[in-house]
C-alpha positions in Angstrom: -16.6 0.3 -22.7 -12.6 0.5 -21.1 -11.2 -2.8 -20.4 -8.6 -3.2 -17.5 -6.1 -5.6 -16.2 -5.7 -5.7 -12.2 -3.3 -7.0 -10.0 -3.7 -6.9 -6.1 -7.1 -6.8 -6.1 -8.0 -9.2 -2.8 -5.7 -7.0 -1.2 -6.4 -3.7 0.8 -6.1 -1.1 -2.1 -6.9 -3.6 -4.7 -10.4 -4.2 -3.8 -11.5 -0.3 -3.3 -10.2 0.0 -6.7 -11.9 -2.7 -8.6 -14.8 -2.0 -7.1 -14.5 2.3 -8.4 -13.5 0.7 -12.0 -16.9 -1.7 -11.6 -18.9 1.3 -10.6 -17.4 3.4 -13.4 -18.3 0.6 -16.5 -15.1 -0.9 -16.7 -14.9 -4.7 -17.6 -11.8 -5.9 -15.7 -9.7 -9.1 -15.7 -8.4 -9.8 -12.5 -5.3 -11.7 -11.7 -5.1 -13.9 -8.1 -3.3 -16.4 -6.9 -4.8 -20.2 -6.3 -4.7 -19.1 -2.7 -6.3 -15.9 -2.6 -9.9 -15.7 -1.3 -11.8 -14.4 -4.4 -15.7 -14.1 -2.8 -15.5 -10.5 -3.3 -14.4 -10.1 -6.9 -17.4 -12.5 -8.1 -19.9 -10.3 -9.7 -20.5 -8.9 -13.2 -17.6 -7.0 -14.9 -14.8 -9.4 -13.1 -13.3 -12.1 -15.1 -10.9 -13.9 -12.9 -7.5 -15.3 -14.1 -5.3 -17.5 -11.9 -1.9 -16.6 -11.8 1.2 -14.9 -10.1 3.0 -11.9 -10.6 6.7 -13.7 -10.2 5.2 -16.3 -13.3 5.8 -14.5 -16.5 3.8 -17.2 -18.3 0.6 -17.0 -16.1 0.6 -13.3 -16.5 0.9 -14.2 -20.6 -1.8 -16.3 -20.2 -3.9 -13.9 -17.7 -4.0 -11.0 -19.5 -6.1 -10.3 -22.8 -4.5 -8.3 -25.8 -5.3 -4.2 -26.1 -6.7 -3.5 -22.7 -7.5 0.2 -22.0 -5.0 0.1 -18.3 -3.5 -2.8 -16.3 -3.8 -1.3 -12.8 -0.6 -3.1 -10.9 -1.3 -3.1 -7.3 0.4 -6.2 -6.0 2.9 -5.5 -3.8 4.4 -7.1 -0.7 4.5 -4.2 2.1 6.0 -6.8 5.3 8.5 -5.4 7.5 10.3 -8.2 8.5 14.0 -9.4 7.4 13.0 -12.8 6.8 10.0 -11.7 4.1 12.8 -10.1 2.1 13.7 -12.6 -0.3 9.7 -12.8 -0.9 9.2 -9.4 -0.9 12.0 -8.7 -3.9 10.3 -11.3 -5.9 6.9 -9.6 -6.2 7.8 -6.2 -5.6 10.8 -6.0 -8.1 11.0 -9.3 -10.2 7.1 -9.3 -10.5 6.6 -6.1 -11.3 9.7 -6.2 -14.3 7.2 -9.0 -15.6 4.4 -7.1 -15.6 5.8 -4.3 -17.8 7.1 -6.8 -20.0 3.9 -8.7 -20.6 2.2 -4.6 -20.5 4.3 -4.0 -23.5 3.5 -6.7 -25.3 0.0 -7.2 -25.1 0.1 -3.4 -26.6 -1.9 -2.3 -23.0 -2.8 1.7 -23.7 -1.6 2.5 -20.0 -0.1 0.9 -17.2 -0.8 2.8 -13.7 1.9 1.8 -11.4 1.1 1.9 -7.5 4.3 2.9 -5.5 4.7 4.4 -2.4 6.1 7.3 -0.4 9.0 4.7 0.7 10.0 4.7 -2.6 12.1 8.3 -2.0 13.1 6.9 1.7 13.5 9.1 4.7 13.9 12.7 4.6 14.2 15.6 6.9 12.4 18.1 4.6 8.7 17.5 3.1 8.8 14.8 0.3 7.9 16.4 -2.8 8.4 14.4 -6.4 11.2 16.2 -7.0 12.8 14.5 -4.0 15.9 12.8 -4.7 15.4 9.0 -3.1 17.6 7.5 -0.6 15.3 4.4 0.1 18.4 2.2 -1.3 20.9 3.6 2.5 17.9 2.6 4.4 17.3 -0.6 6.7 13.6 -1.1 4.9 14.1 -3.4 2.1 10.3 -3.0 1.3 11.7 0.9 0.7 14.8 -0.7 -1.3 12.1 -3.3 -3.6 9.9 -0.1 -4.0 12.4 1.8 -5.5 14.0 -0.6 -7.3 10.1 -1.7 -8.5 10.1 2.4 -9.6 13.3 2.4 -11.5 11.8 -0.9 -13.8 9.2 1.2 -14.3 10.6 4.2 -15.8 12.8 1.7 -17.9 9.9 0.5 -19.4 9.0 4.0 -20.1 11.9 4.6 -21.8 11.3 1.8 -24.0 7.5 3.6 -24.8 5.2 2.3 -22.1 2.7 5.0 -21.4 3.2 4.9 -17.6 1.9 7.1 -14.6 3.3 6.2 -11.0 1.4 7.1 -7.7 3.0 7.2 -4.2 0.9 6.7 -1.6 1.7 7.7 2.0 -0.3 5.5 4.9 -2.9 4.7 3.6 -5.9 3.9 6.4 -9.6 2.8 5.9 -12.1 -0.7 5.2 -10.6 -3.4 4.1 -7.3 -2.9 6.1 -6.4 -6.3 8.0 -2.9 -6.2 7.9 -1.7 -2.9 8.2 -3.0 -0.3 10.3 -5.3 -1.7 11.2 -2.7 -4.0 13.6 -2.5 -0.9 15.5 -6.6 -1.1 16.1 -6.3 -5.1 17.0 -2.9 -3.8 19.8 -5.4 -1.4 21.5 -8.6 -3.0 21.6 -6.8 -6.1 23.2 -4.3 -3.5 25.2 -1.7 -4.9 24.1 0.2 -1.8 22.8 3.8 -1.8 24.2 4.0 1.3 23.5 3.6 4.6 20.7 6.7 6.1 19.1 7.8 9.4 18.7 7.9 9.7 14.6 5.6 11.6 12.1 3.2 9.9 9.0 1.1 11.5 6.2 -1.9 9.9 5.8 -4.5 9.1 3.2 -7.8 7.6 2.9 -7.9 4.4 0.7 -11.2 5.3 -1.3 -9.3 8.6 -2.4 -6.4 6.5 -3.5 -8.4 4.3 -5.0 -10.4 7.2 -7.1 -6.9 8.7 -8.0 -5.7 5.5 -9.7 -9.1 6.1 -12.2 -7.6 9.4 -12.3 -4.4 9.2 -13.0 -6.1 7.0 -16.2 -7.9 9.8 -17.0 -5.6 12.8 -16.3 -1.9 11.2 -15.5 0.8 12.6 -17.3 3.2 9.5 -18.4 6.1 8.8 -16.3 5.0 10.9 -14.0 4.6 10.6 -10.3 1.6 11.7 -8.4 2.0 11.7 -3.8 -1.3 10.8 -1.8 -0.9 12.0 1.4 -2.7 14.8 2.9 -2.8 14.4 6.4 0.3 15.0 8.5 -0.3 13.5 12.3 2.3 12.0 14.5 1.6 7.9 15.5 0.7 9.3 19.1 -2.1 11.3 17.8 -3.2 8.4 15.2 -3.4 6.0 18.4 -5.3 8.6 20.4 -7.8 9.1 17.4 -8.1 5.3 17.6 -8.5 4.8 21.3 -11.3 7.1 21.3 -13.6 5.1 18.6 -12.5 1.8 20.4 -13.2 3.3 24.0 -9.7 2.3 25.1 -7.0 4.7 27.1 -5.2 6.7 25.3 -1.2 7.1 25.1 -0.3 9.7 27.2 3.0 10.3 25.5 5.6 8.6 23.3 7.8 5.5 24.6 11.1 6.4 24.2 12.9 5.0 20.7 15.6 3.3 22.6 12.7 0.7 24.1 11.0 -0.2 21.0 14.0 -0.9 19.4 14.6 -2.9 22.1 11.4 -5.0 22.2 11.9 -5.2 18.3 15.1 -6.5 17.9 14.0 -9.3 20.8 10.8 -10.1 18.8 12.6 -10.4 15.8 15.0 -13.1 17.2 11.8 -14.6 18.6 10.5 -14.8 15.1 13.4 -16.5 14.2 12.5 -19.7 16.1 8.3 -19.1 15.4 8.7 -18.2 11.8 6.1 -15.8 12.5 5.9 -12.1 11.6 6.0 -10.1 14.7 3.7 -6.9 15.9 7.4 -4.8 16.3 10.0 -5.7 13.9 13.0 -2.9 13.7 12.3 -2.3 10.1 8.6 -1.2 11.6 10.5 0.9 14.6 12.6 2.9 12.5 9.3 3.7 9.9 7.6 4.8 13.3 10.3 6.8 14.5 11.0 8.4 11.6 9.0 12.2 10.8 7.6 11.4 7.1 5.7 14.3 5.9 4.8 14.2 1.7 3.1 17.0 -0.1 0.3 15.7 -2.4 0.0 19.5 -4.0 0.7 18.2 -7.7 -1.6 14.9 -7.4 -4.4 17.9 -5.8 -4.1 19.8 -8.9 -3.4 17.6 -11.7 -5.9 14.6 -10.4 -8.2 16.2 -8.3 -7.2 14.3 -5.4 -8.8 15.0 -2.1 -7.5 14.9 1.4 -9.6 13.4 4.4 -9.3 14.2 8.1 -7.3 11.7 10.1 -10.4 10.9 12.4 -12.6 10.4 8.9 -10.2 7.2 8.0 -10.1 6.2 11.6 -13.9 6.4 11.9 -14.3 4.0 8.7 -11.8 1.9 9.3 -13.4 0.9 12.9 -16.9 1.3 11.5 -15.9 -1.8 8.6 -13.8 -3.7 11.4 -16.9 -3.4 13.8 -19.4 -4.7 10.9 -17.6 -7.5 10.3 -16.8 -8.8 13.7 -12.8 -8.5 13.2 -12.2 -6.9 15.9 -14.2 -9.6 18.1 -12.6 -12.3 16.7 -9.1 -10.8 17.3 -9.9 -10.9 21.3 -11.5 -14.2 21.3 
């Protein structure tokens, strides 16, 4: 029997992963705030445990002595400027606390989940070699994942057995927030527009299967990409249009208008308080070309790509079969 510690798990990649770990025997401890809608971690193998990743002593409290892993998860991914105090909290302050408490509950390994943003933006293909720029960038959820990164391999220099992965954008069931914004702005036609960049993509049940890997197989303080599918954000929306029965983009808006419309929303949120659909921190991710070779994570984890119209496909399928997309129109 492996016991784990999770954090993030009512989130998007959190739940796809405690579910793998359930399937695969583990019993887990899972750490959520007061807030956080829990119905889908309540079954056998989940013991939940209040608490917050920014509260040192909850996490004392939460997790148990000589797990096997603590899967950390959490992370804050908004775009928006006035998130960022937030957003550095969890992302760098709560994950400092994490390898602290890691360390001295005398956890076996601590699997930390990153992200491509963590190197920034670079002309070439990312590889994990890549030097980061993510601190020059306007992103600060590219600034706190670095900065979460560089915590991280401290604690590994002080002898925490830790394995990083980097996932690129990651698409599939569960996704509310994310991409799948991009489904809700063309079923309800309400896309202003696709931009001209480049993503790697990745399918969250592969991500979620590498995490168990990276257990299994990681080699400490190492870092492991998930991408696999390189697609510009026209082609994405044109592979989304056609599940939803919508138009499709004919071509890119030009950059110069979406930074337009973003900079207006953004003072708009201002006065709402209210995270906008276009943000520039989302523009200049979109207009960006971010392509990320998962070669190592292929070979050392066995991780496996997925077409780009596979993680469309079950994205829409899991957003149809719960109504979501419905309720967004009505």
């Amino acid at each position: 029997m492996k016991y784990g510690f999770v954090t993030g798990a009512t989130g998007f990649l959190g739940r796809h992963l405690t579910e793998l770990l359930v399937e695969d025997g583990w019993q887990l401890t899972v750490l959520h705030r007061k807030t956080s809608d829990t119905r889908y971690l309540r079954k056998a193998g989940i013991r939940l445990a209040e608490g917050d990743v920014t509260d040192i002593d909850s996490l004392r409290i939460a997790m148990p002595e000589g797990l096997d892993a603590v899967f950390h998860t959490a992370a804050d991914t908004s775009q928006w400027i006035l998130a960022n105090d937030r957003q550095t909290r969890v992302n760098v302050d709560g994950t400092r606390n994490m390898t602290v408490v890691a360390q001295e509950k005398g956890a076996k390994r601590f699997i930390h989940t990153s992200s491509i943003a963590e190197f920034g933006f670079h002309s070439a293909v990312i590889t994990e070699e890549t030097v980061s720029n993510a601190m020059h960038g306007r992103s600060n959820y590219m600034r706190t994942k670095w900065r979460a990164a560089q915590v991280v391999d401290s604690a590994v220099d002080r002898g925490l057995d830790a394995v990083f992965l980097n996932p690129c954008h990651i698409i599939g069931p569960y996704d509310t927030h994310n991409w799948s914004r991009l489904f809700f702005l063309i079923y309800e036609d309400r896309l202003p527009g696709i931009p001209g960049g480049t993503g790697t993509f990745c399918h969250v049940r592969e991500v979620a299967a590498a995490h168990l890997r990276a257990f299994e197989r990681g080699r400490k303080g190492e870092r492991y990409i998930l991408g696999g599918v390189e697609a510009s954000f026209l082609e994405l929306a044109r592979e989304i249009a056609e599940v939803l029965g919508k138009r499709a983009p004919e071509k890119p808006l030009p950059d110069v208008i979406l930074r337009t419309v973003a900079r207006f929303s953004q003072w708009i949120s201002y006065l709402t308080r209210r995270e906008p659909d276009l943000t520039p921190e989302k523009i200049e991710l979109s207009t960006e070309h971010l392509r990320a070779s998962c070669g190592k994570a292929v070979r050392e984890l066995g991780f496996r790509p997925v077409s780009l119209a596979d993680m469309v496909r079950d994205c829409y399928d899991w957003l149809k079969s719960e109504g979501i997309l419905a309720r967004q129109k009505s």
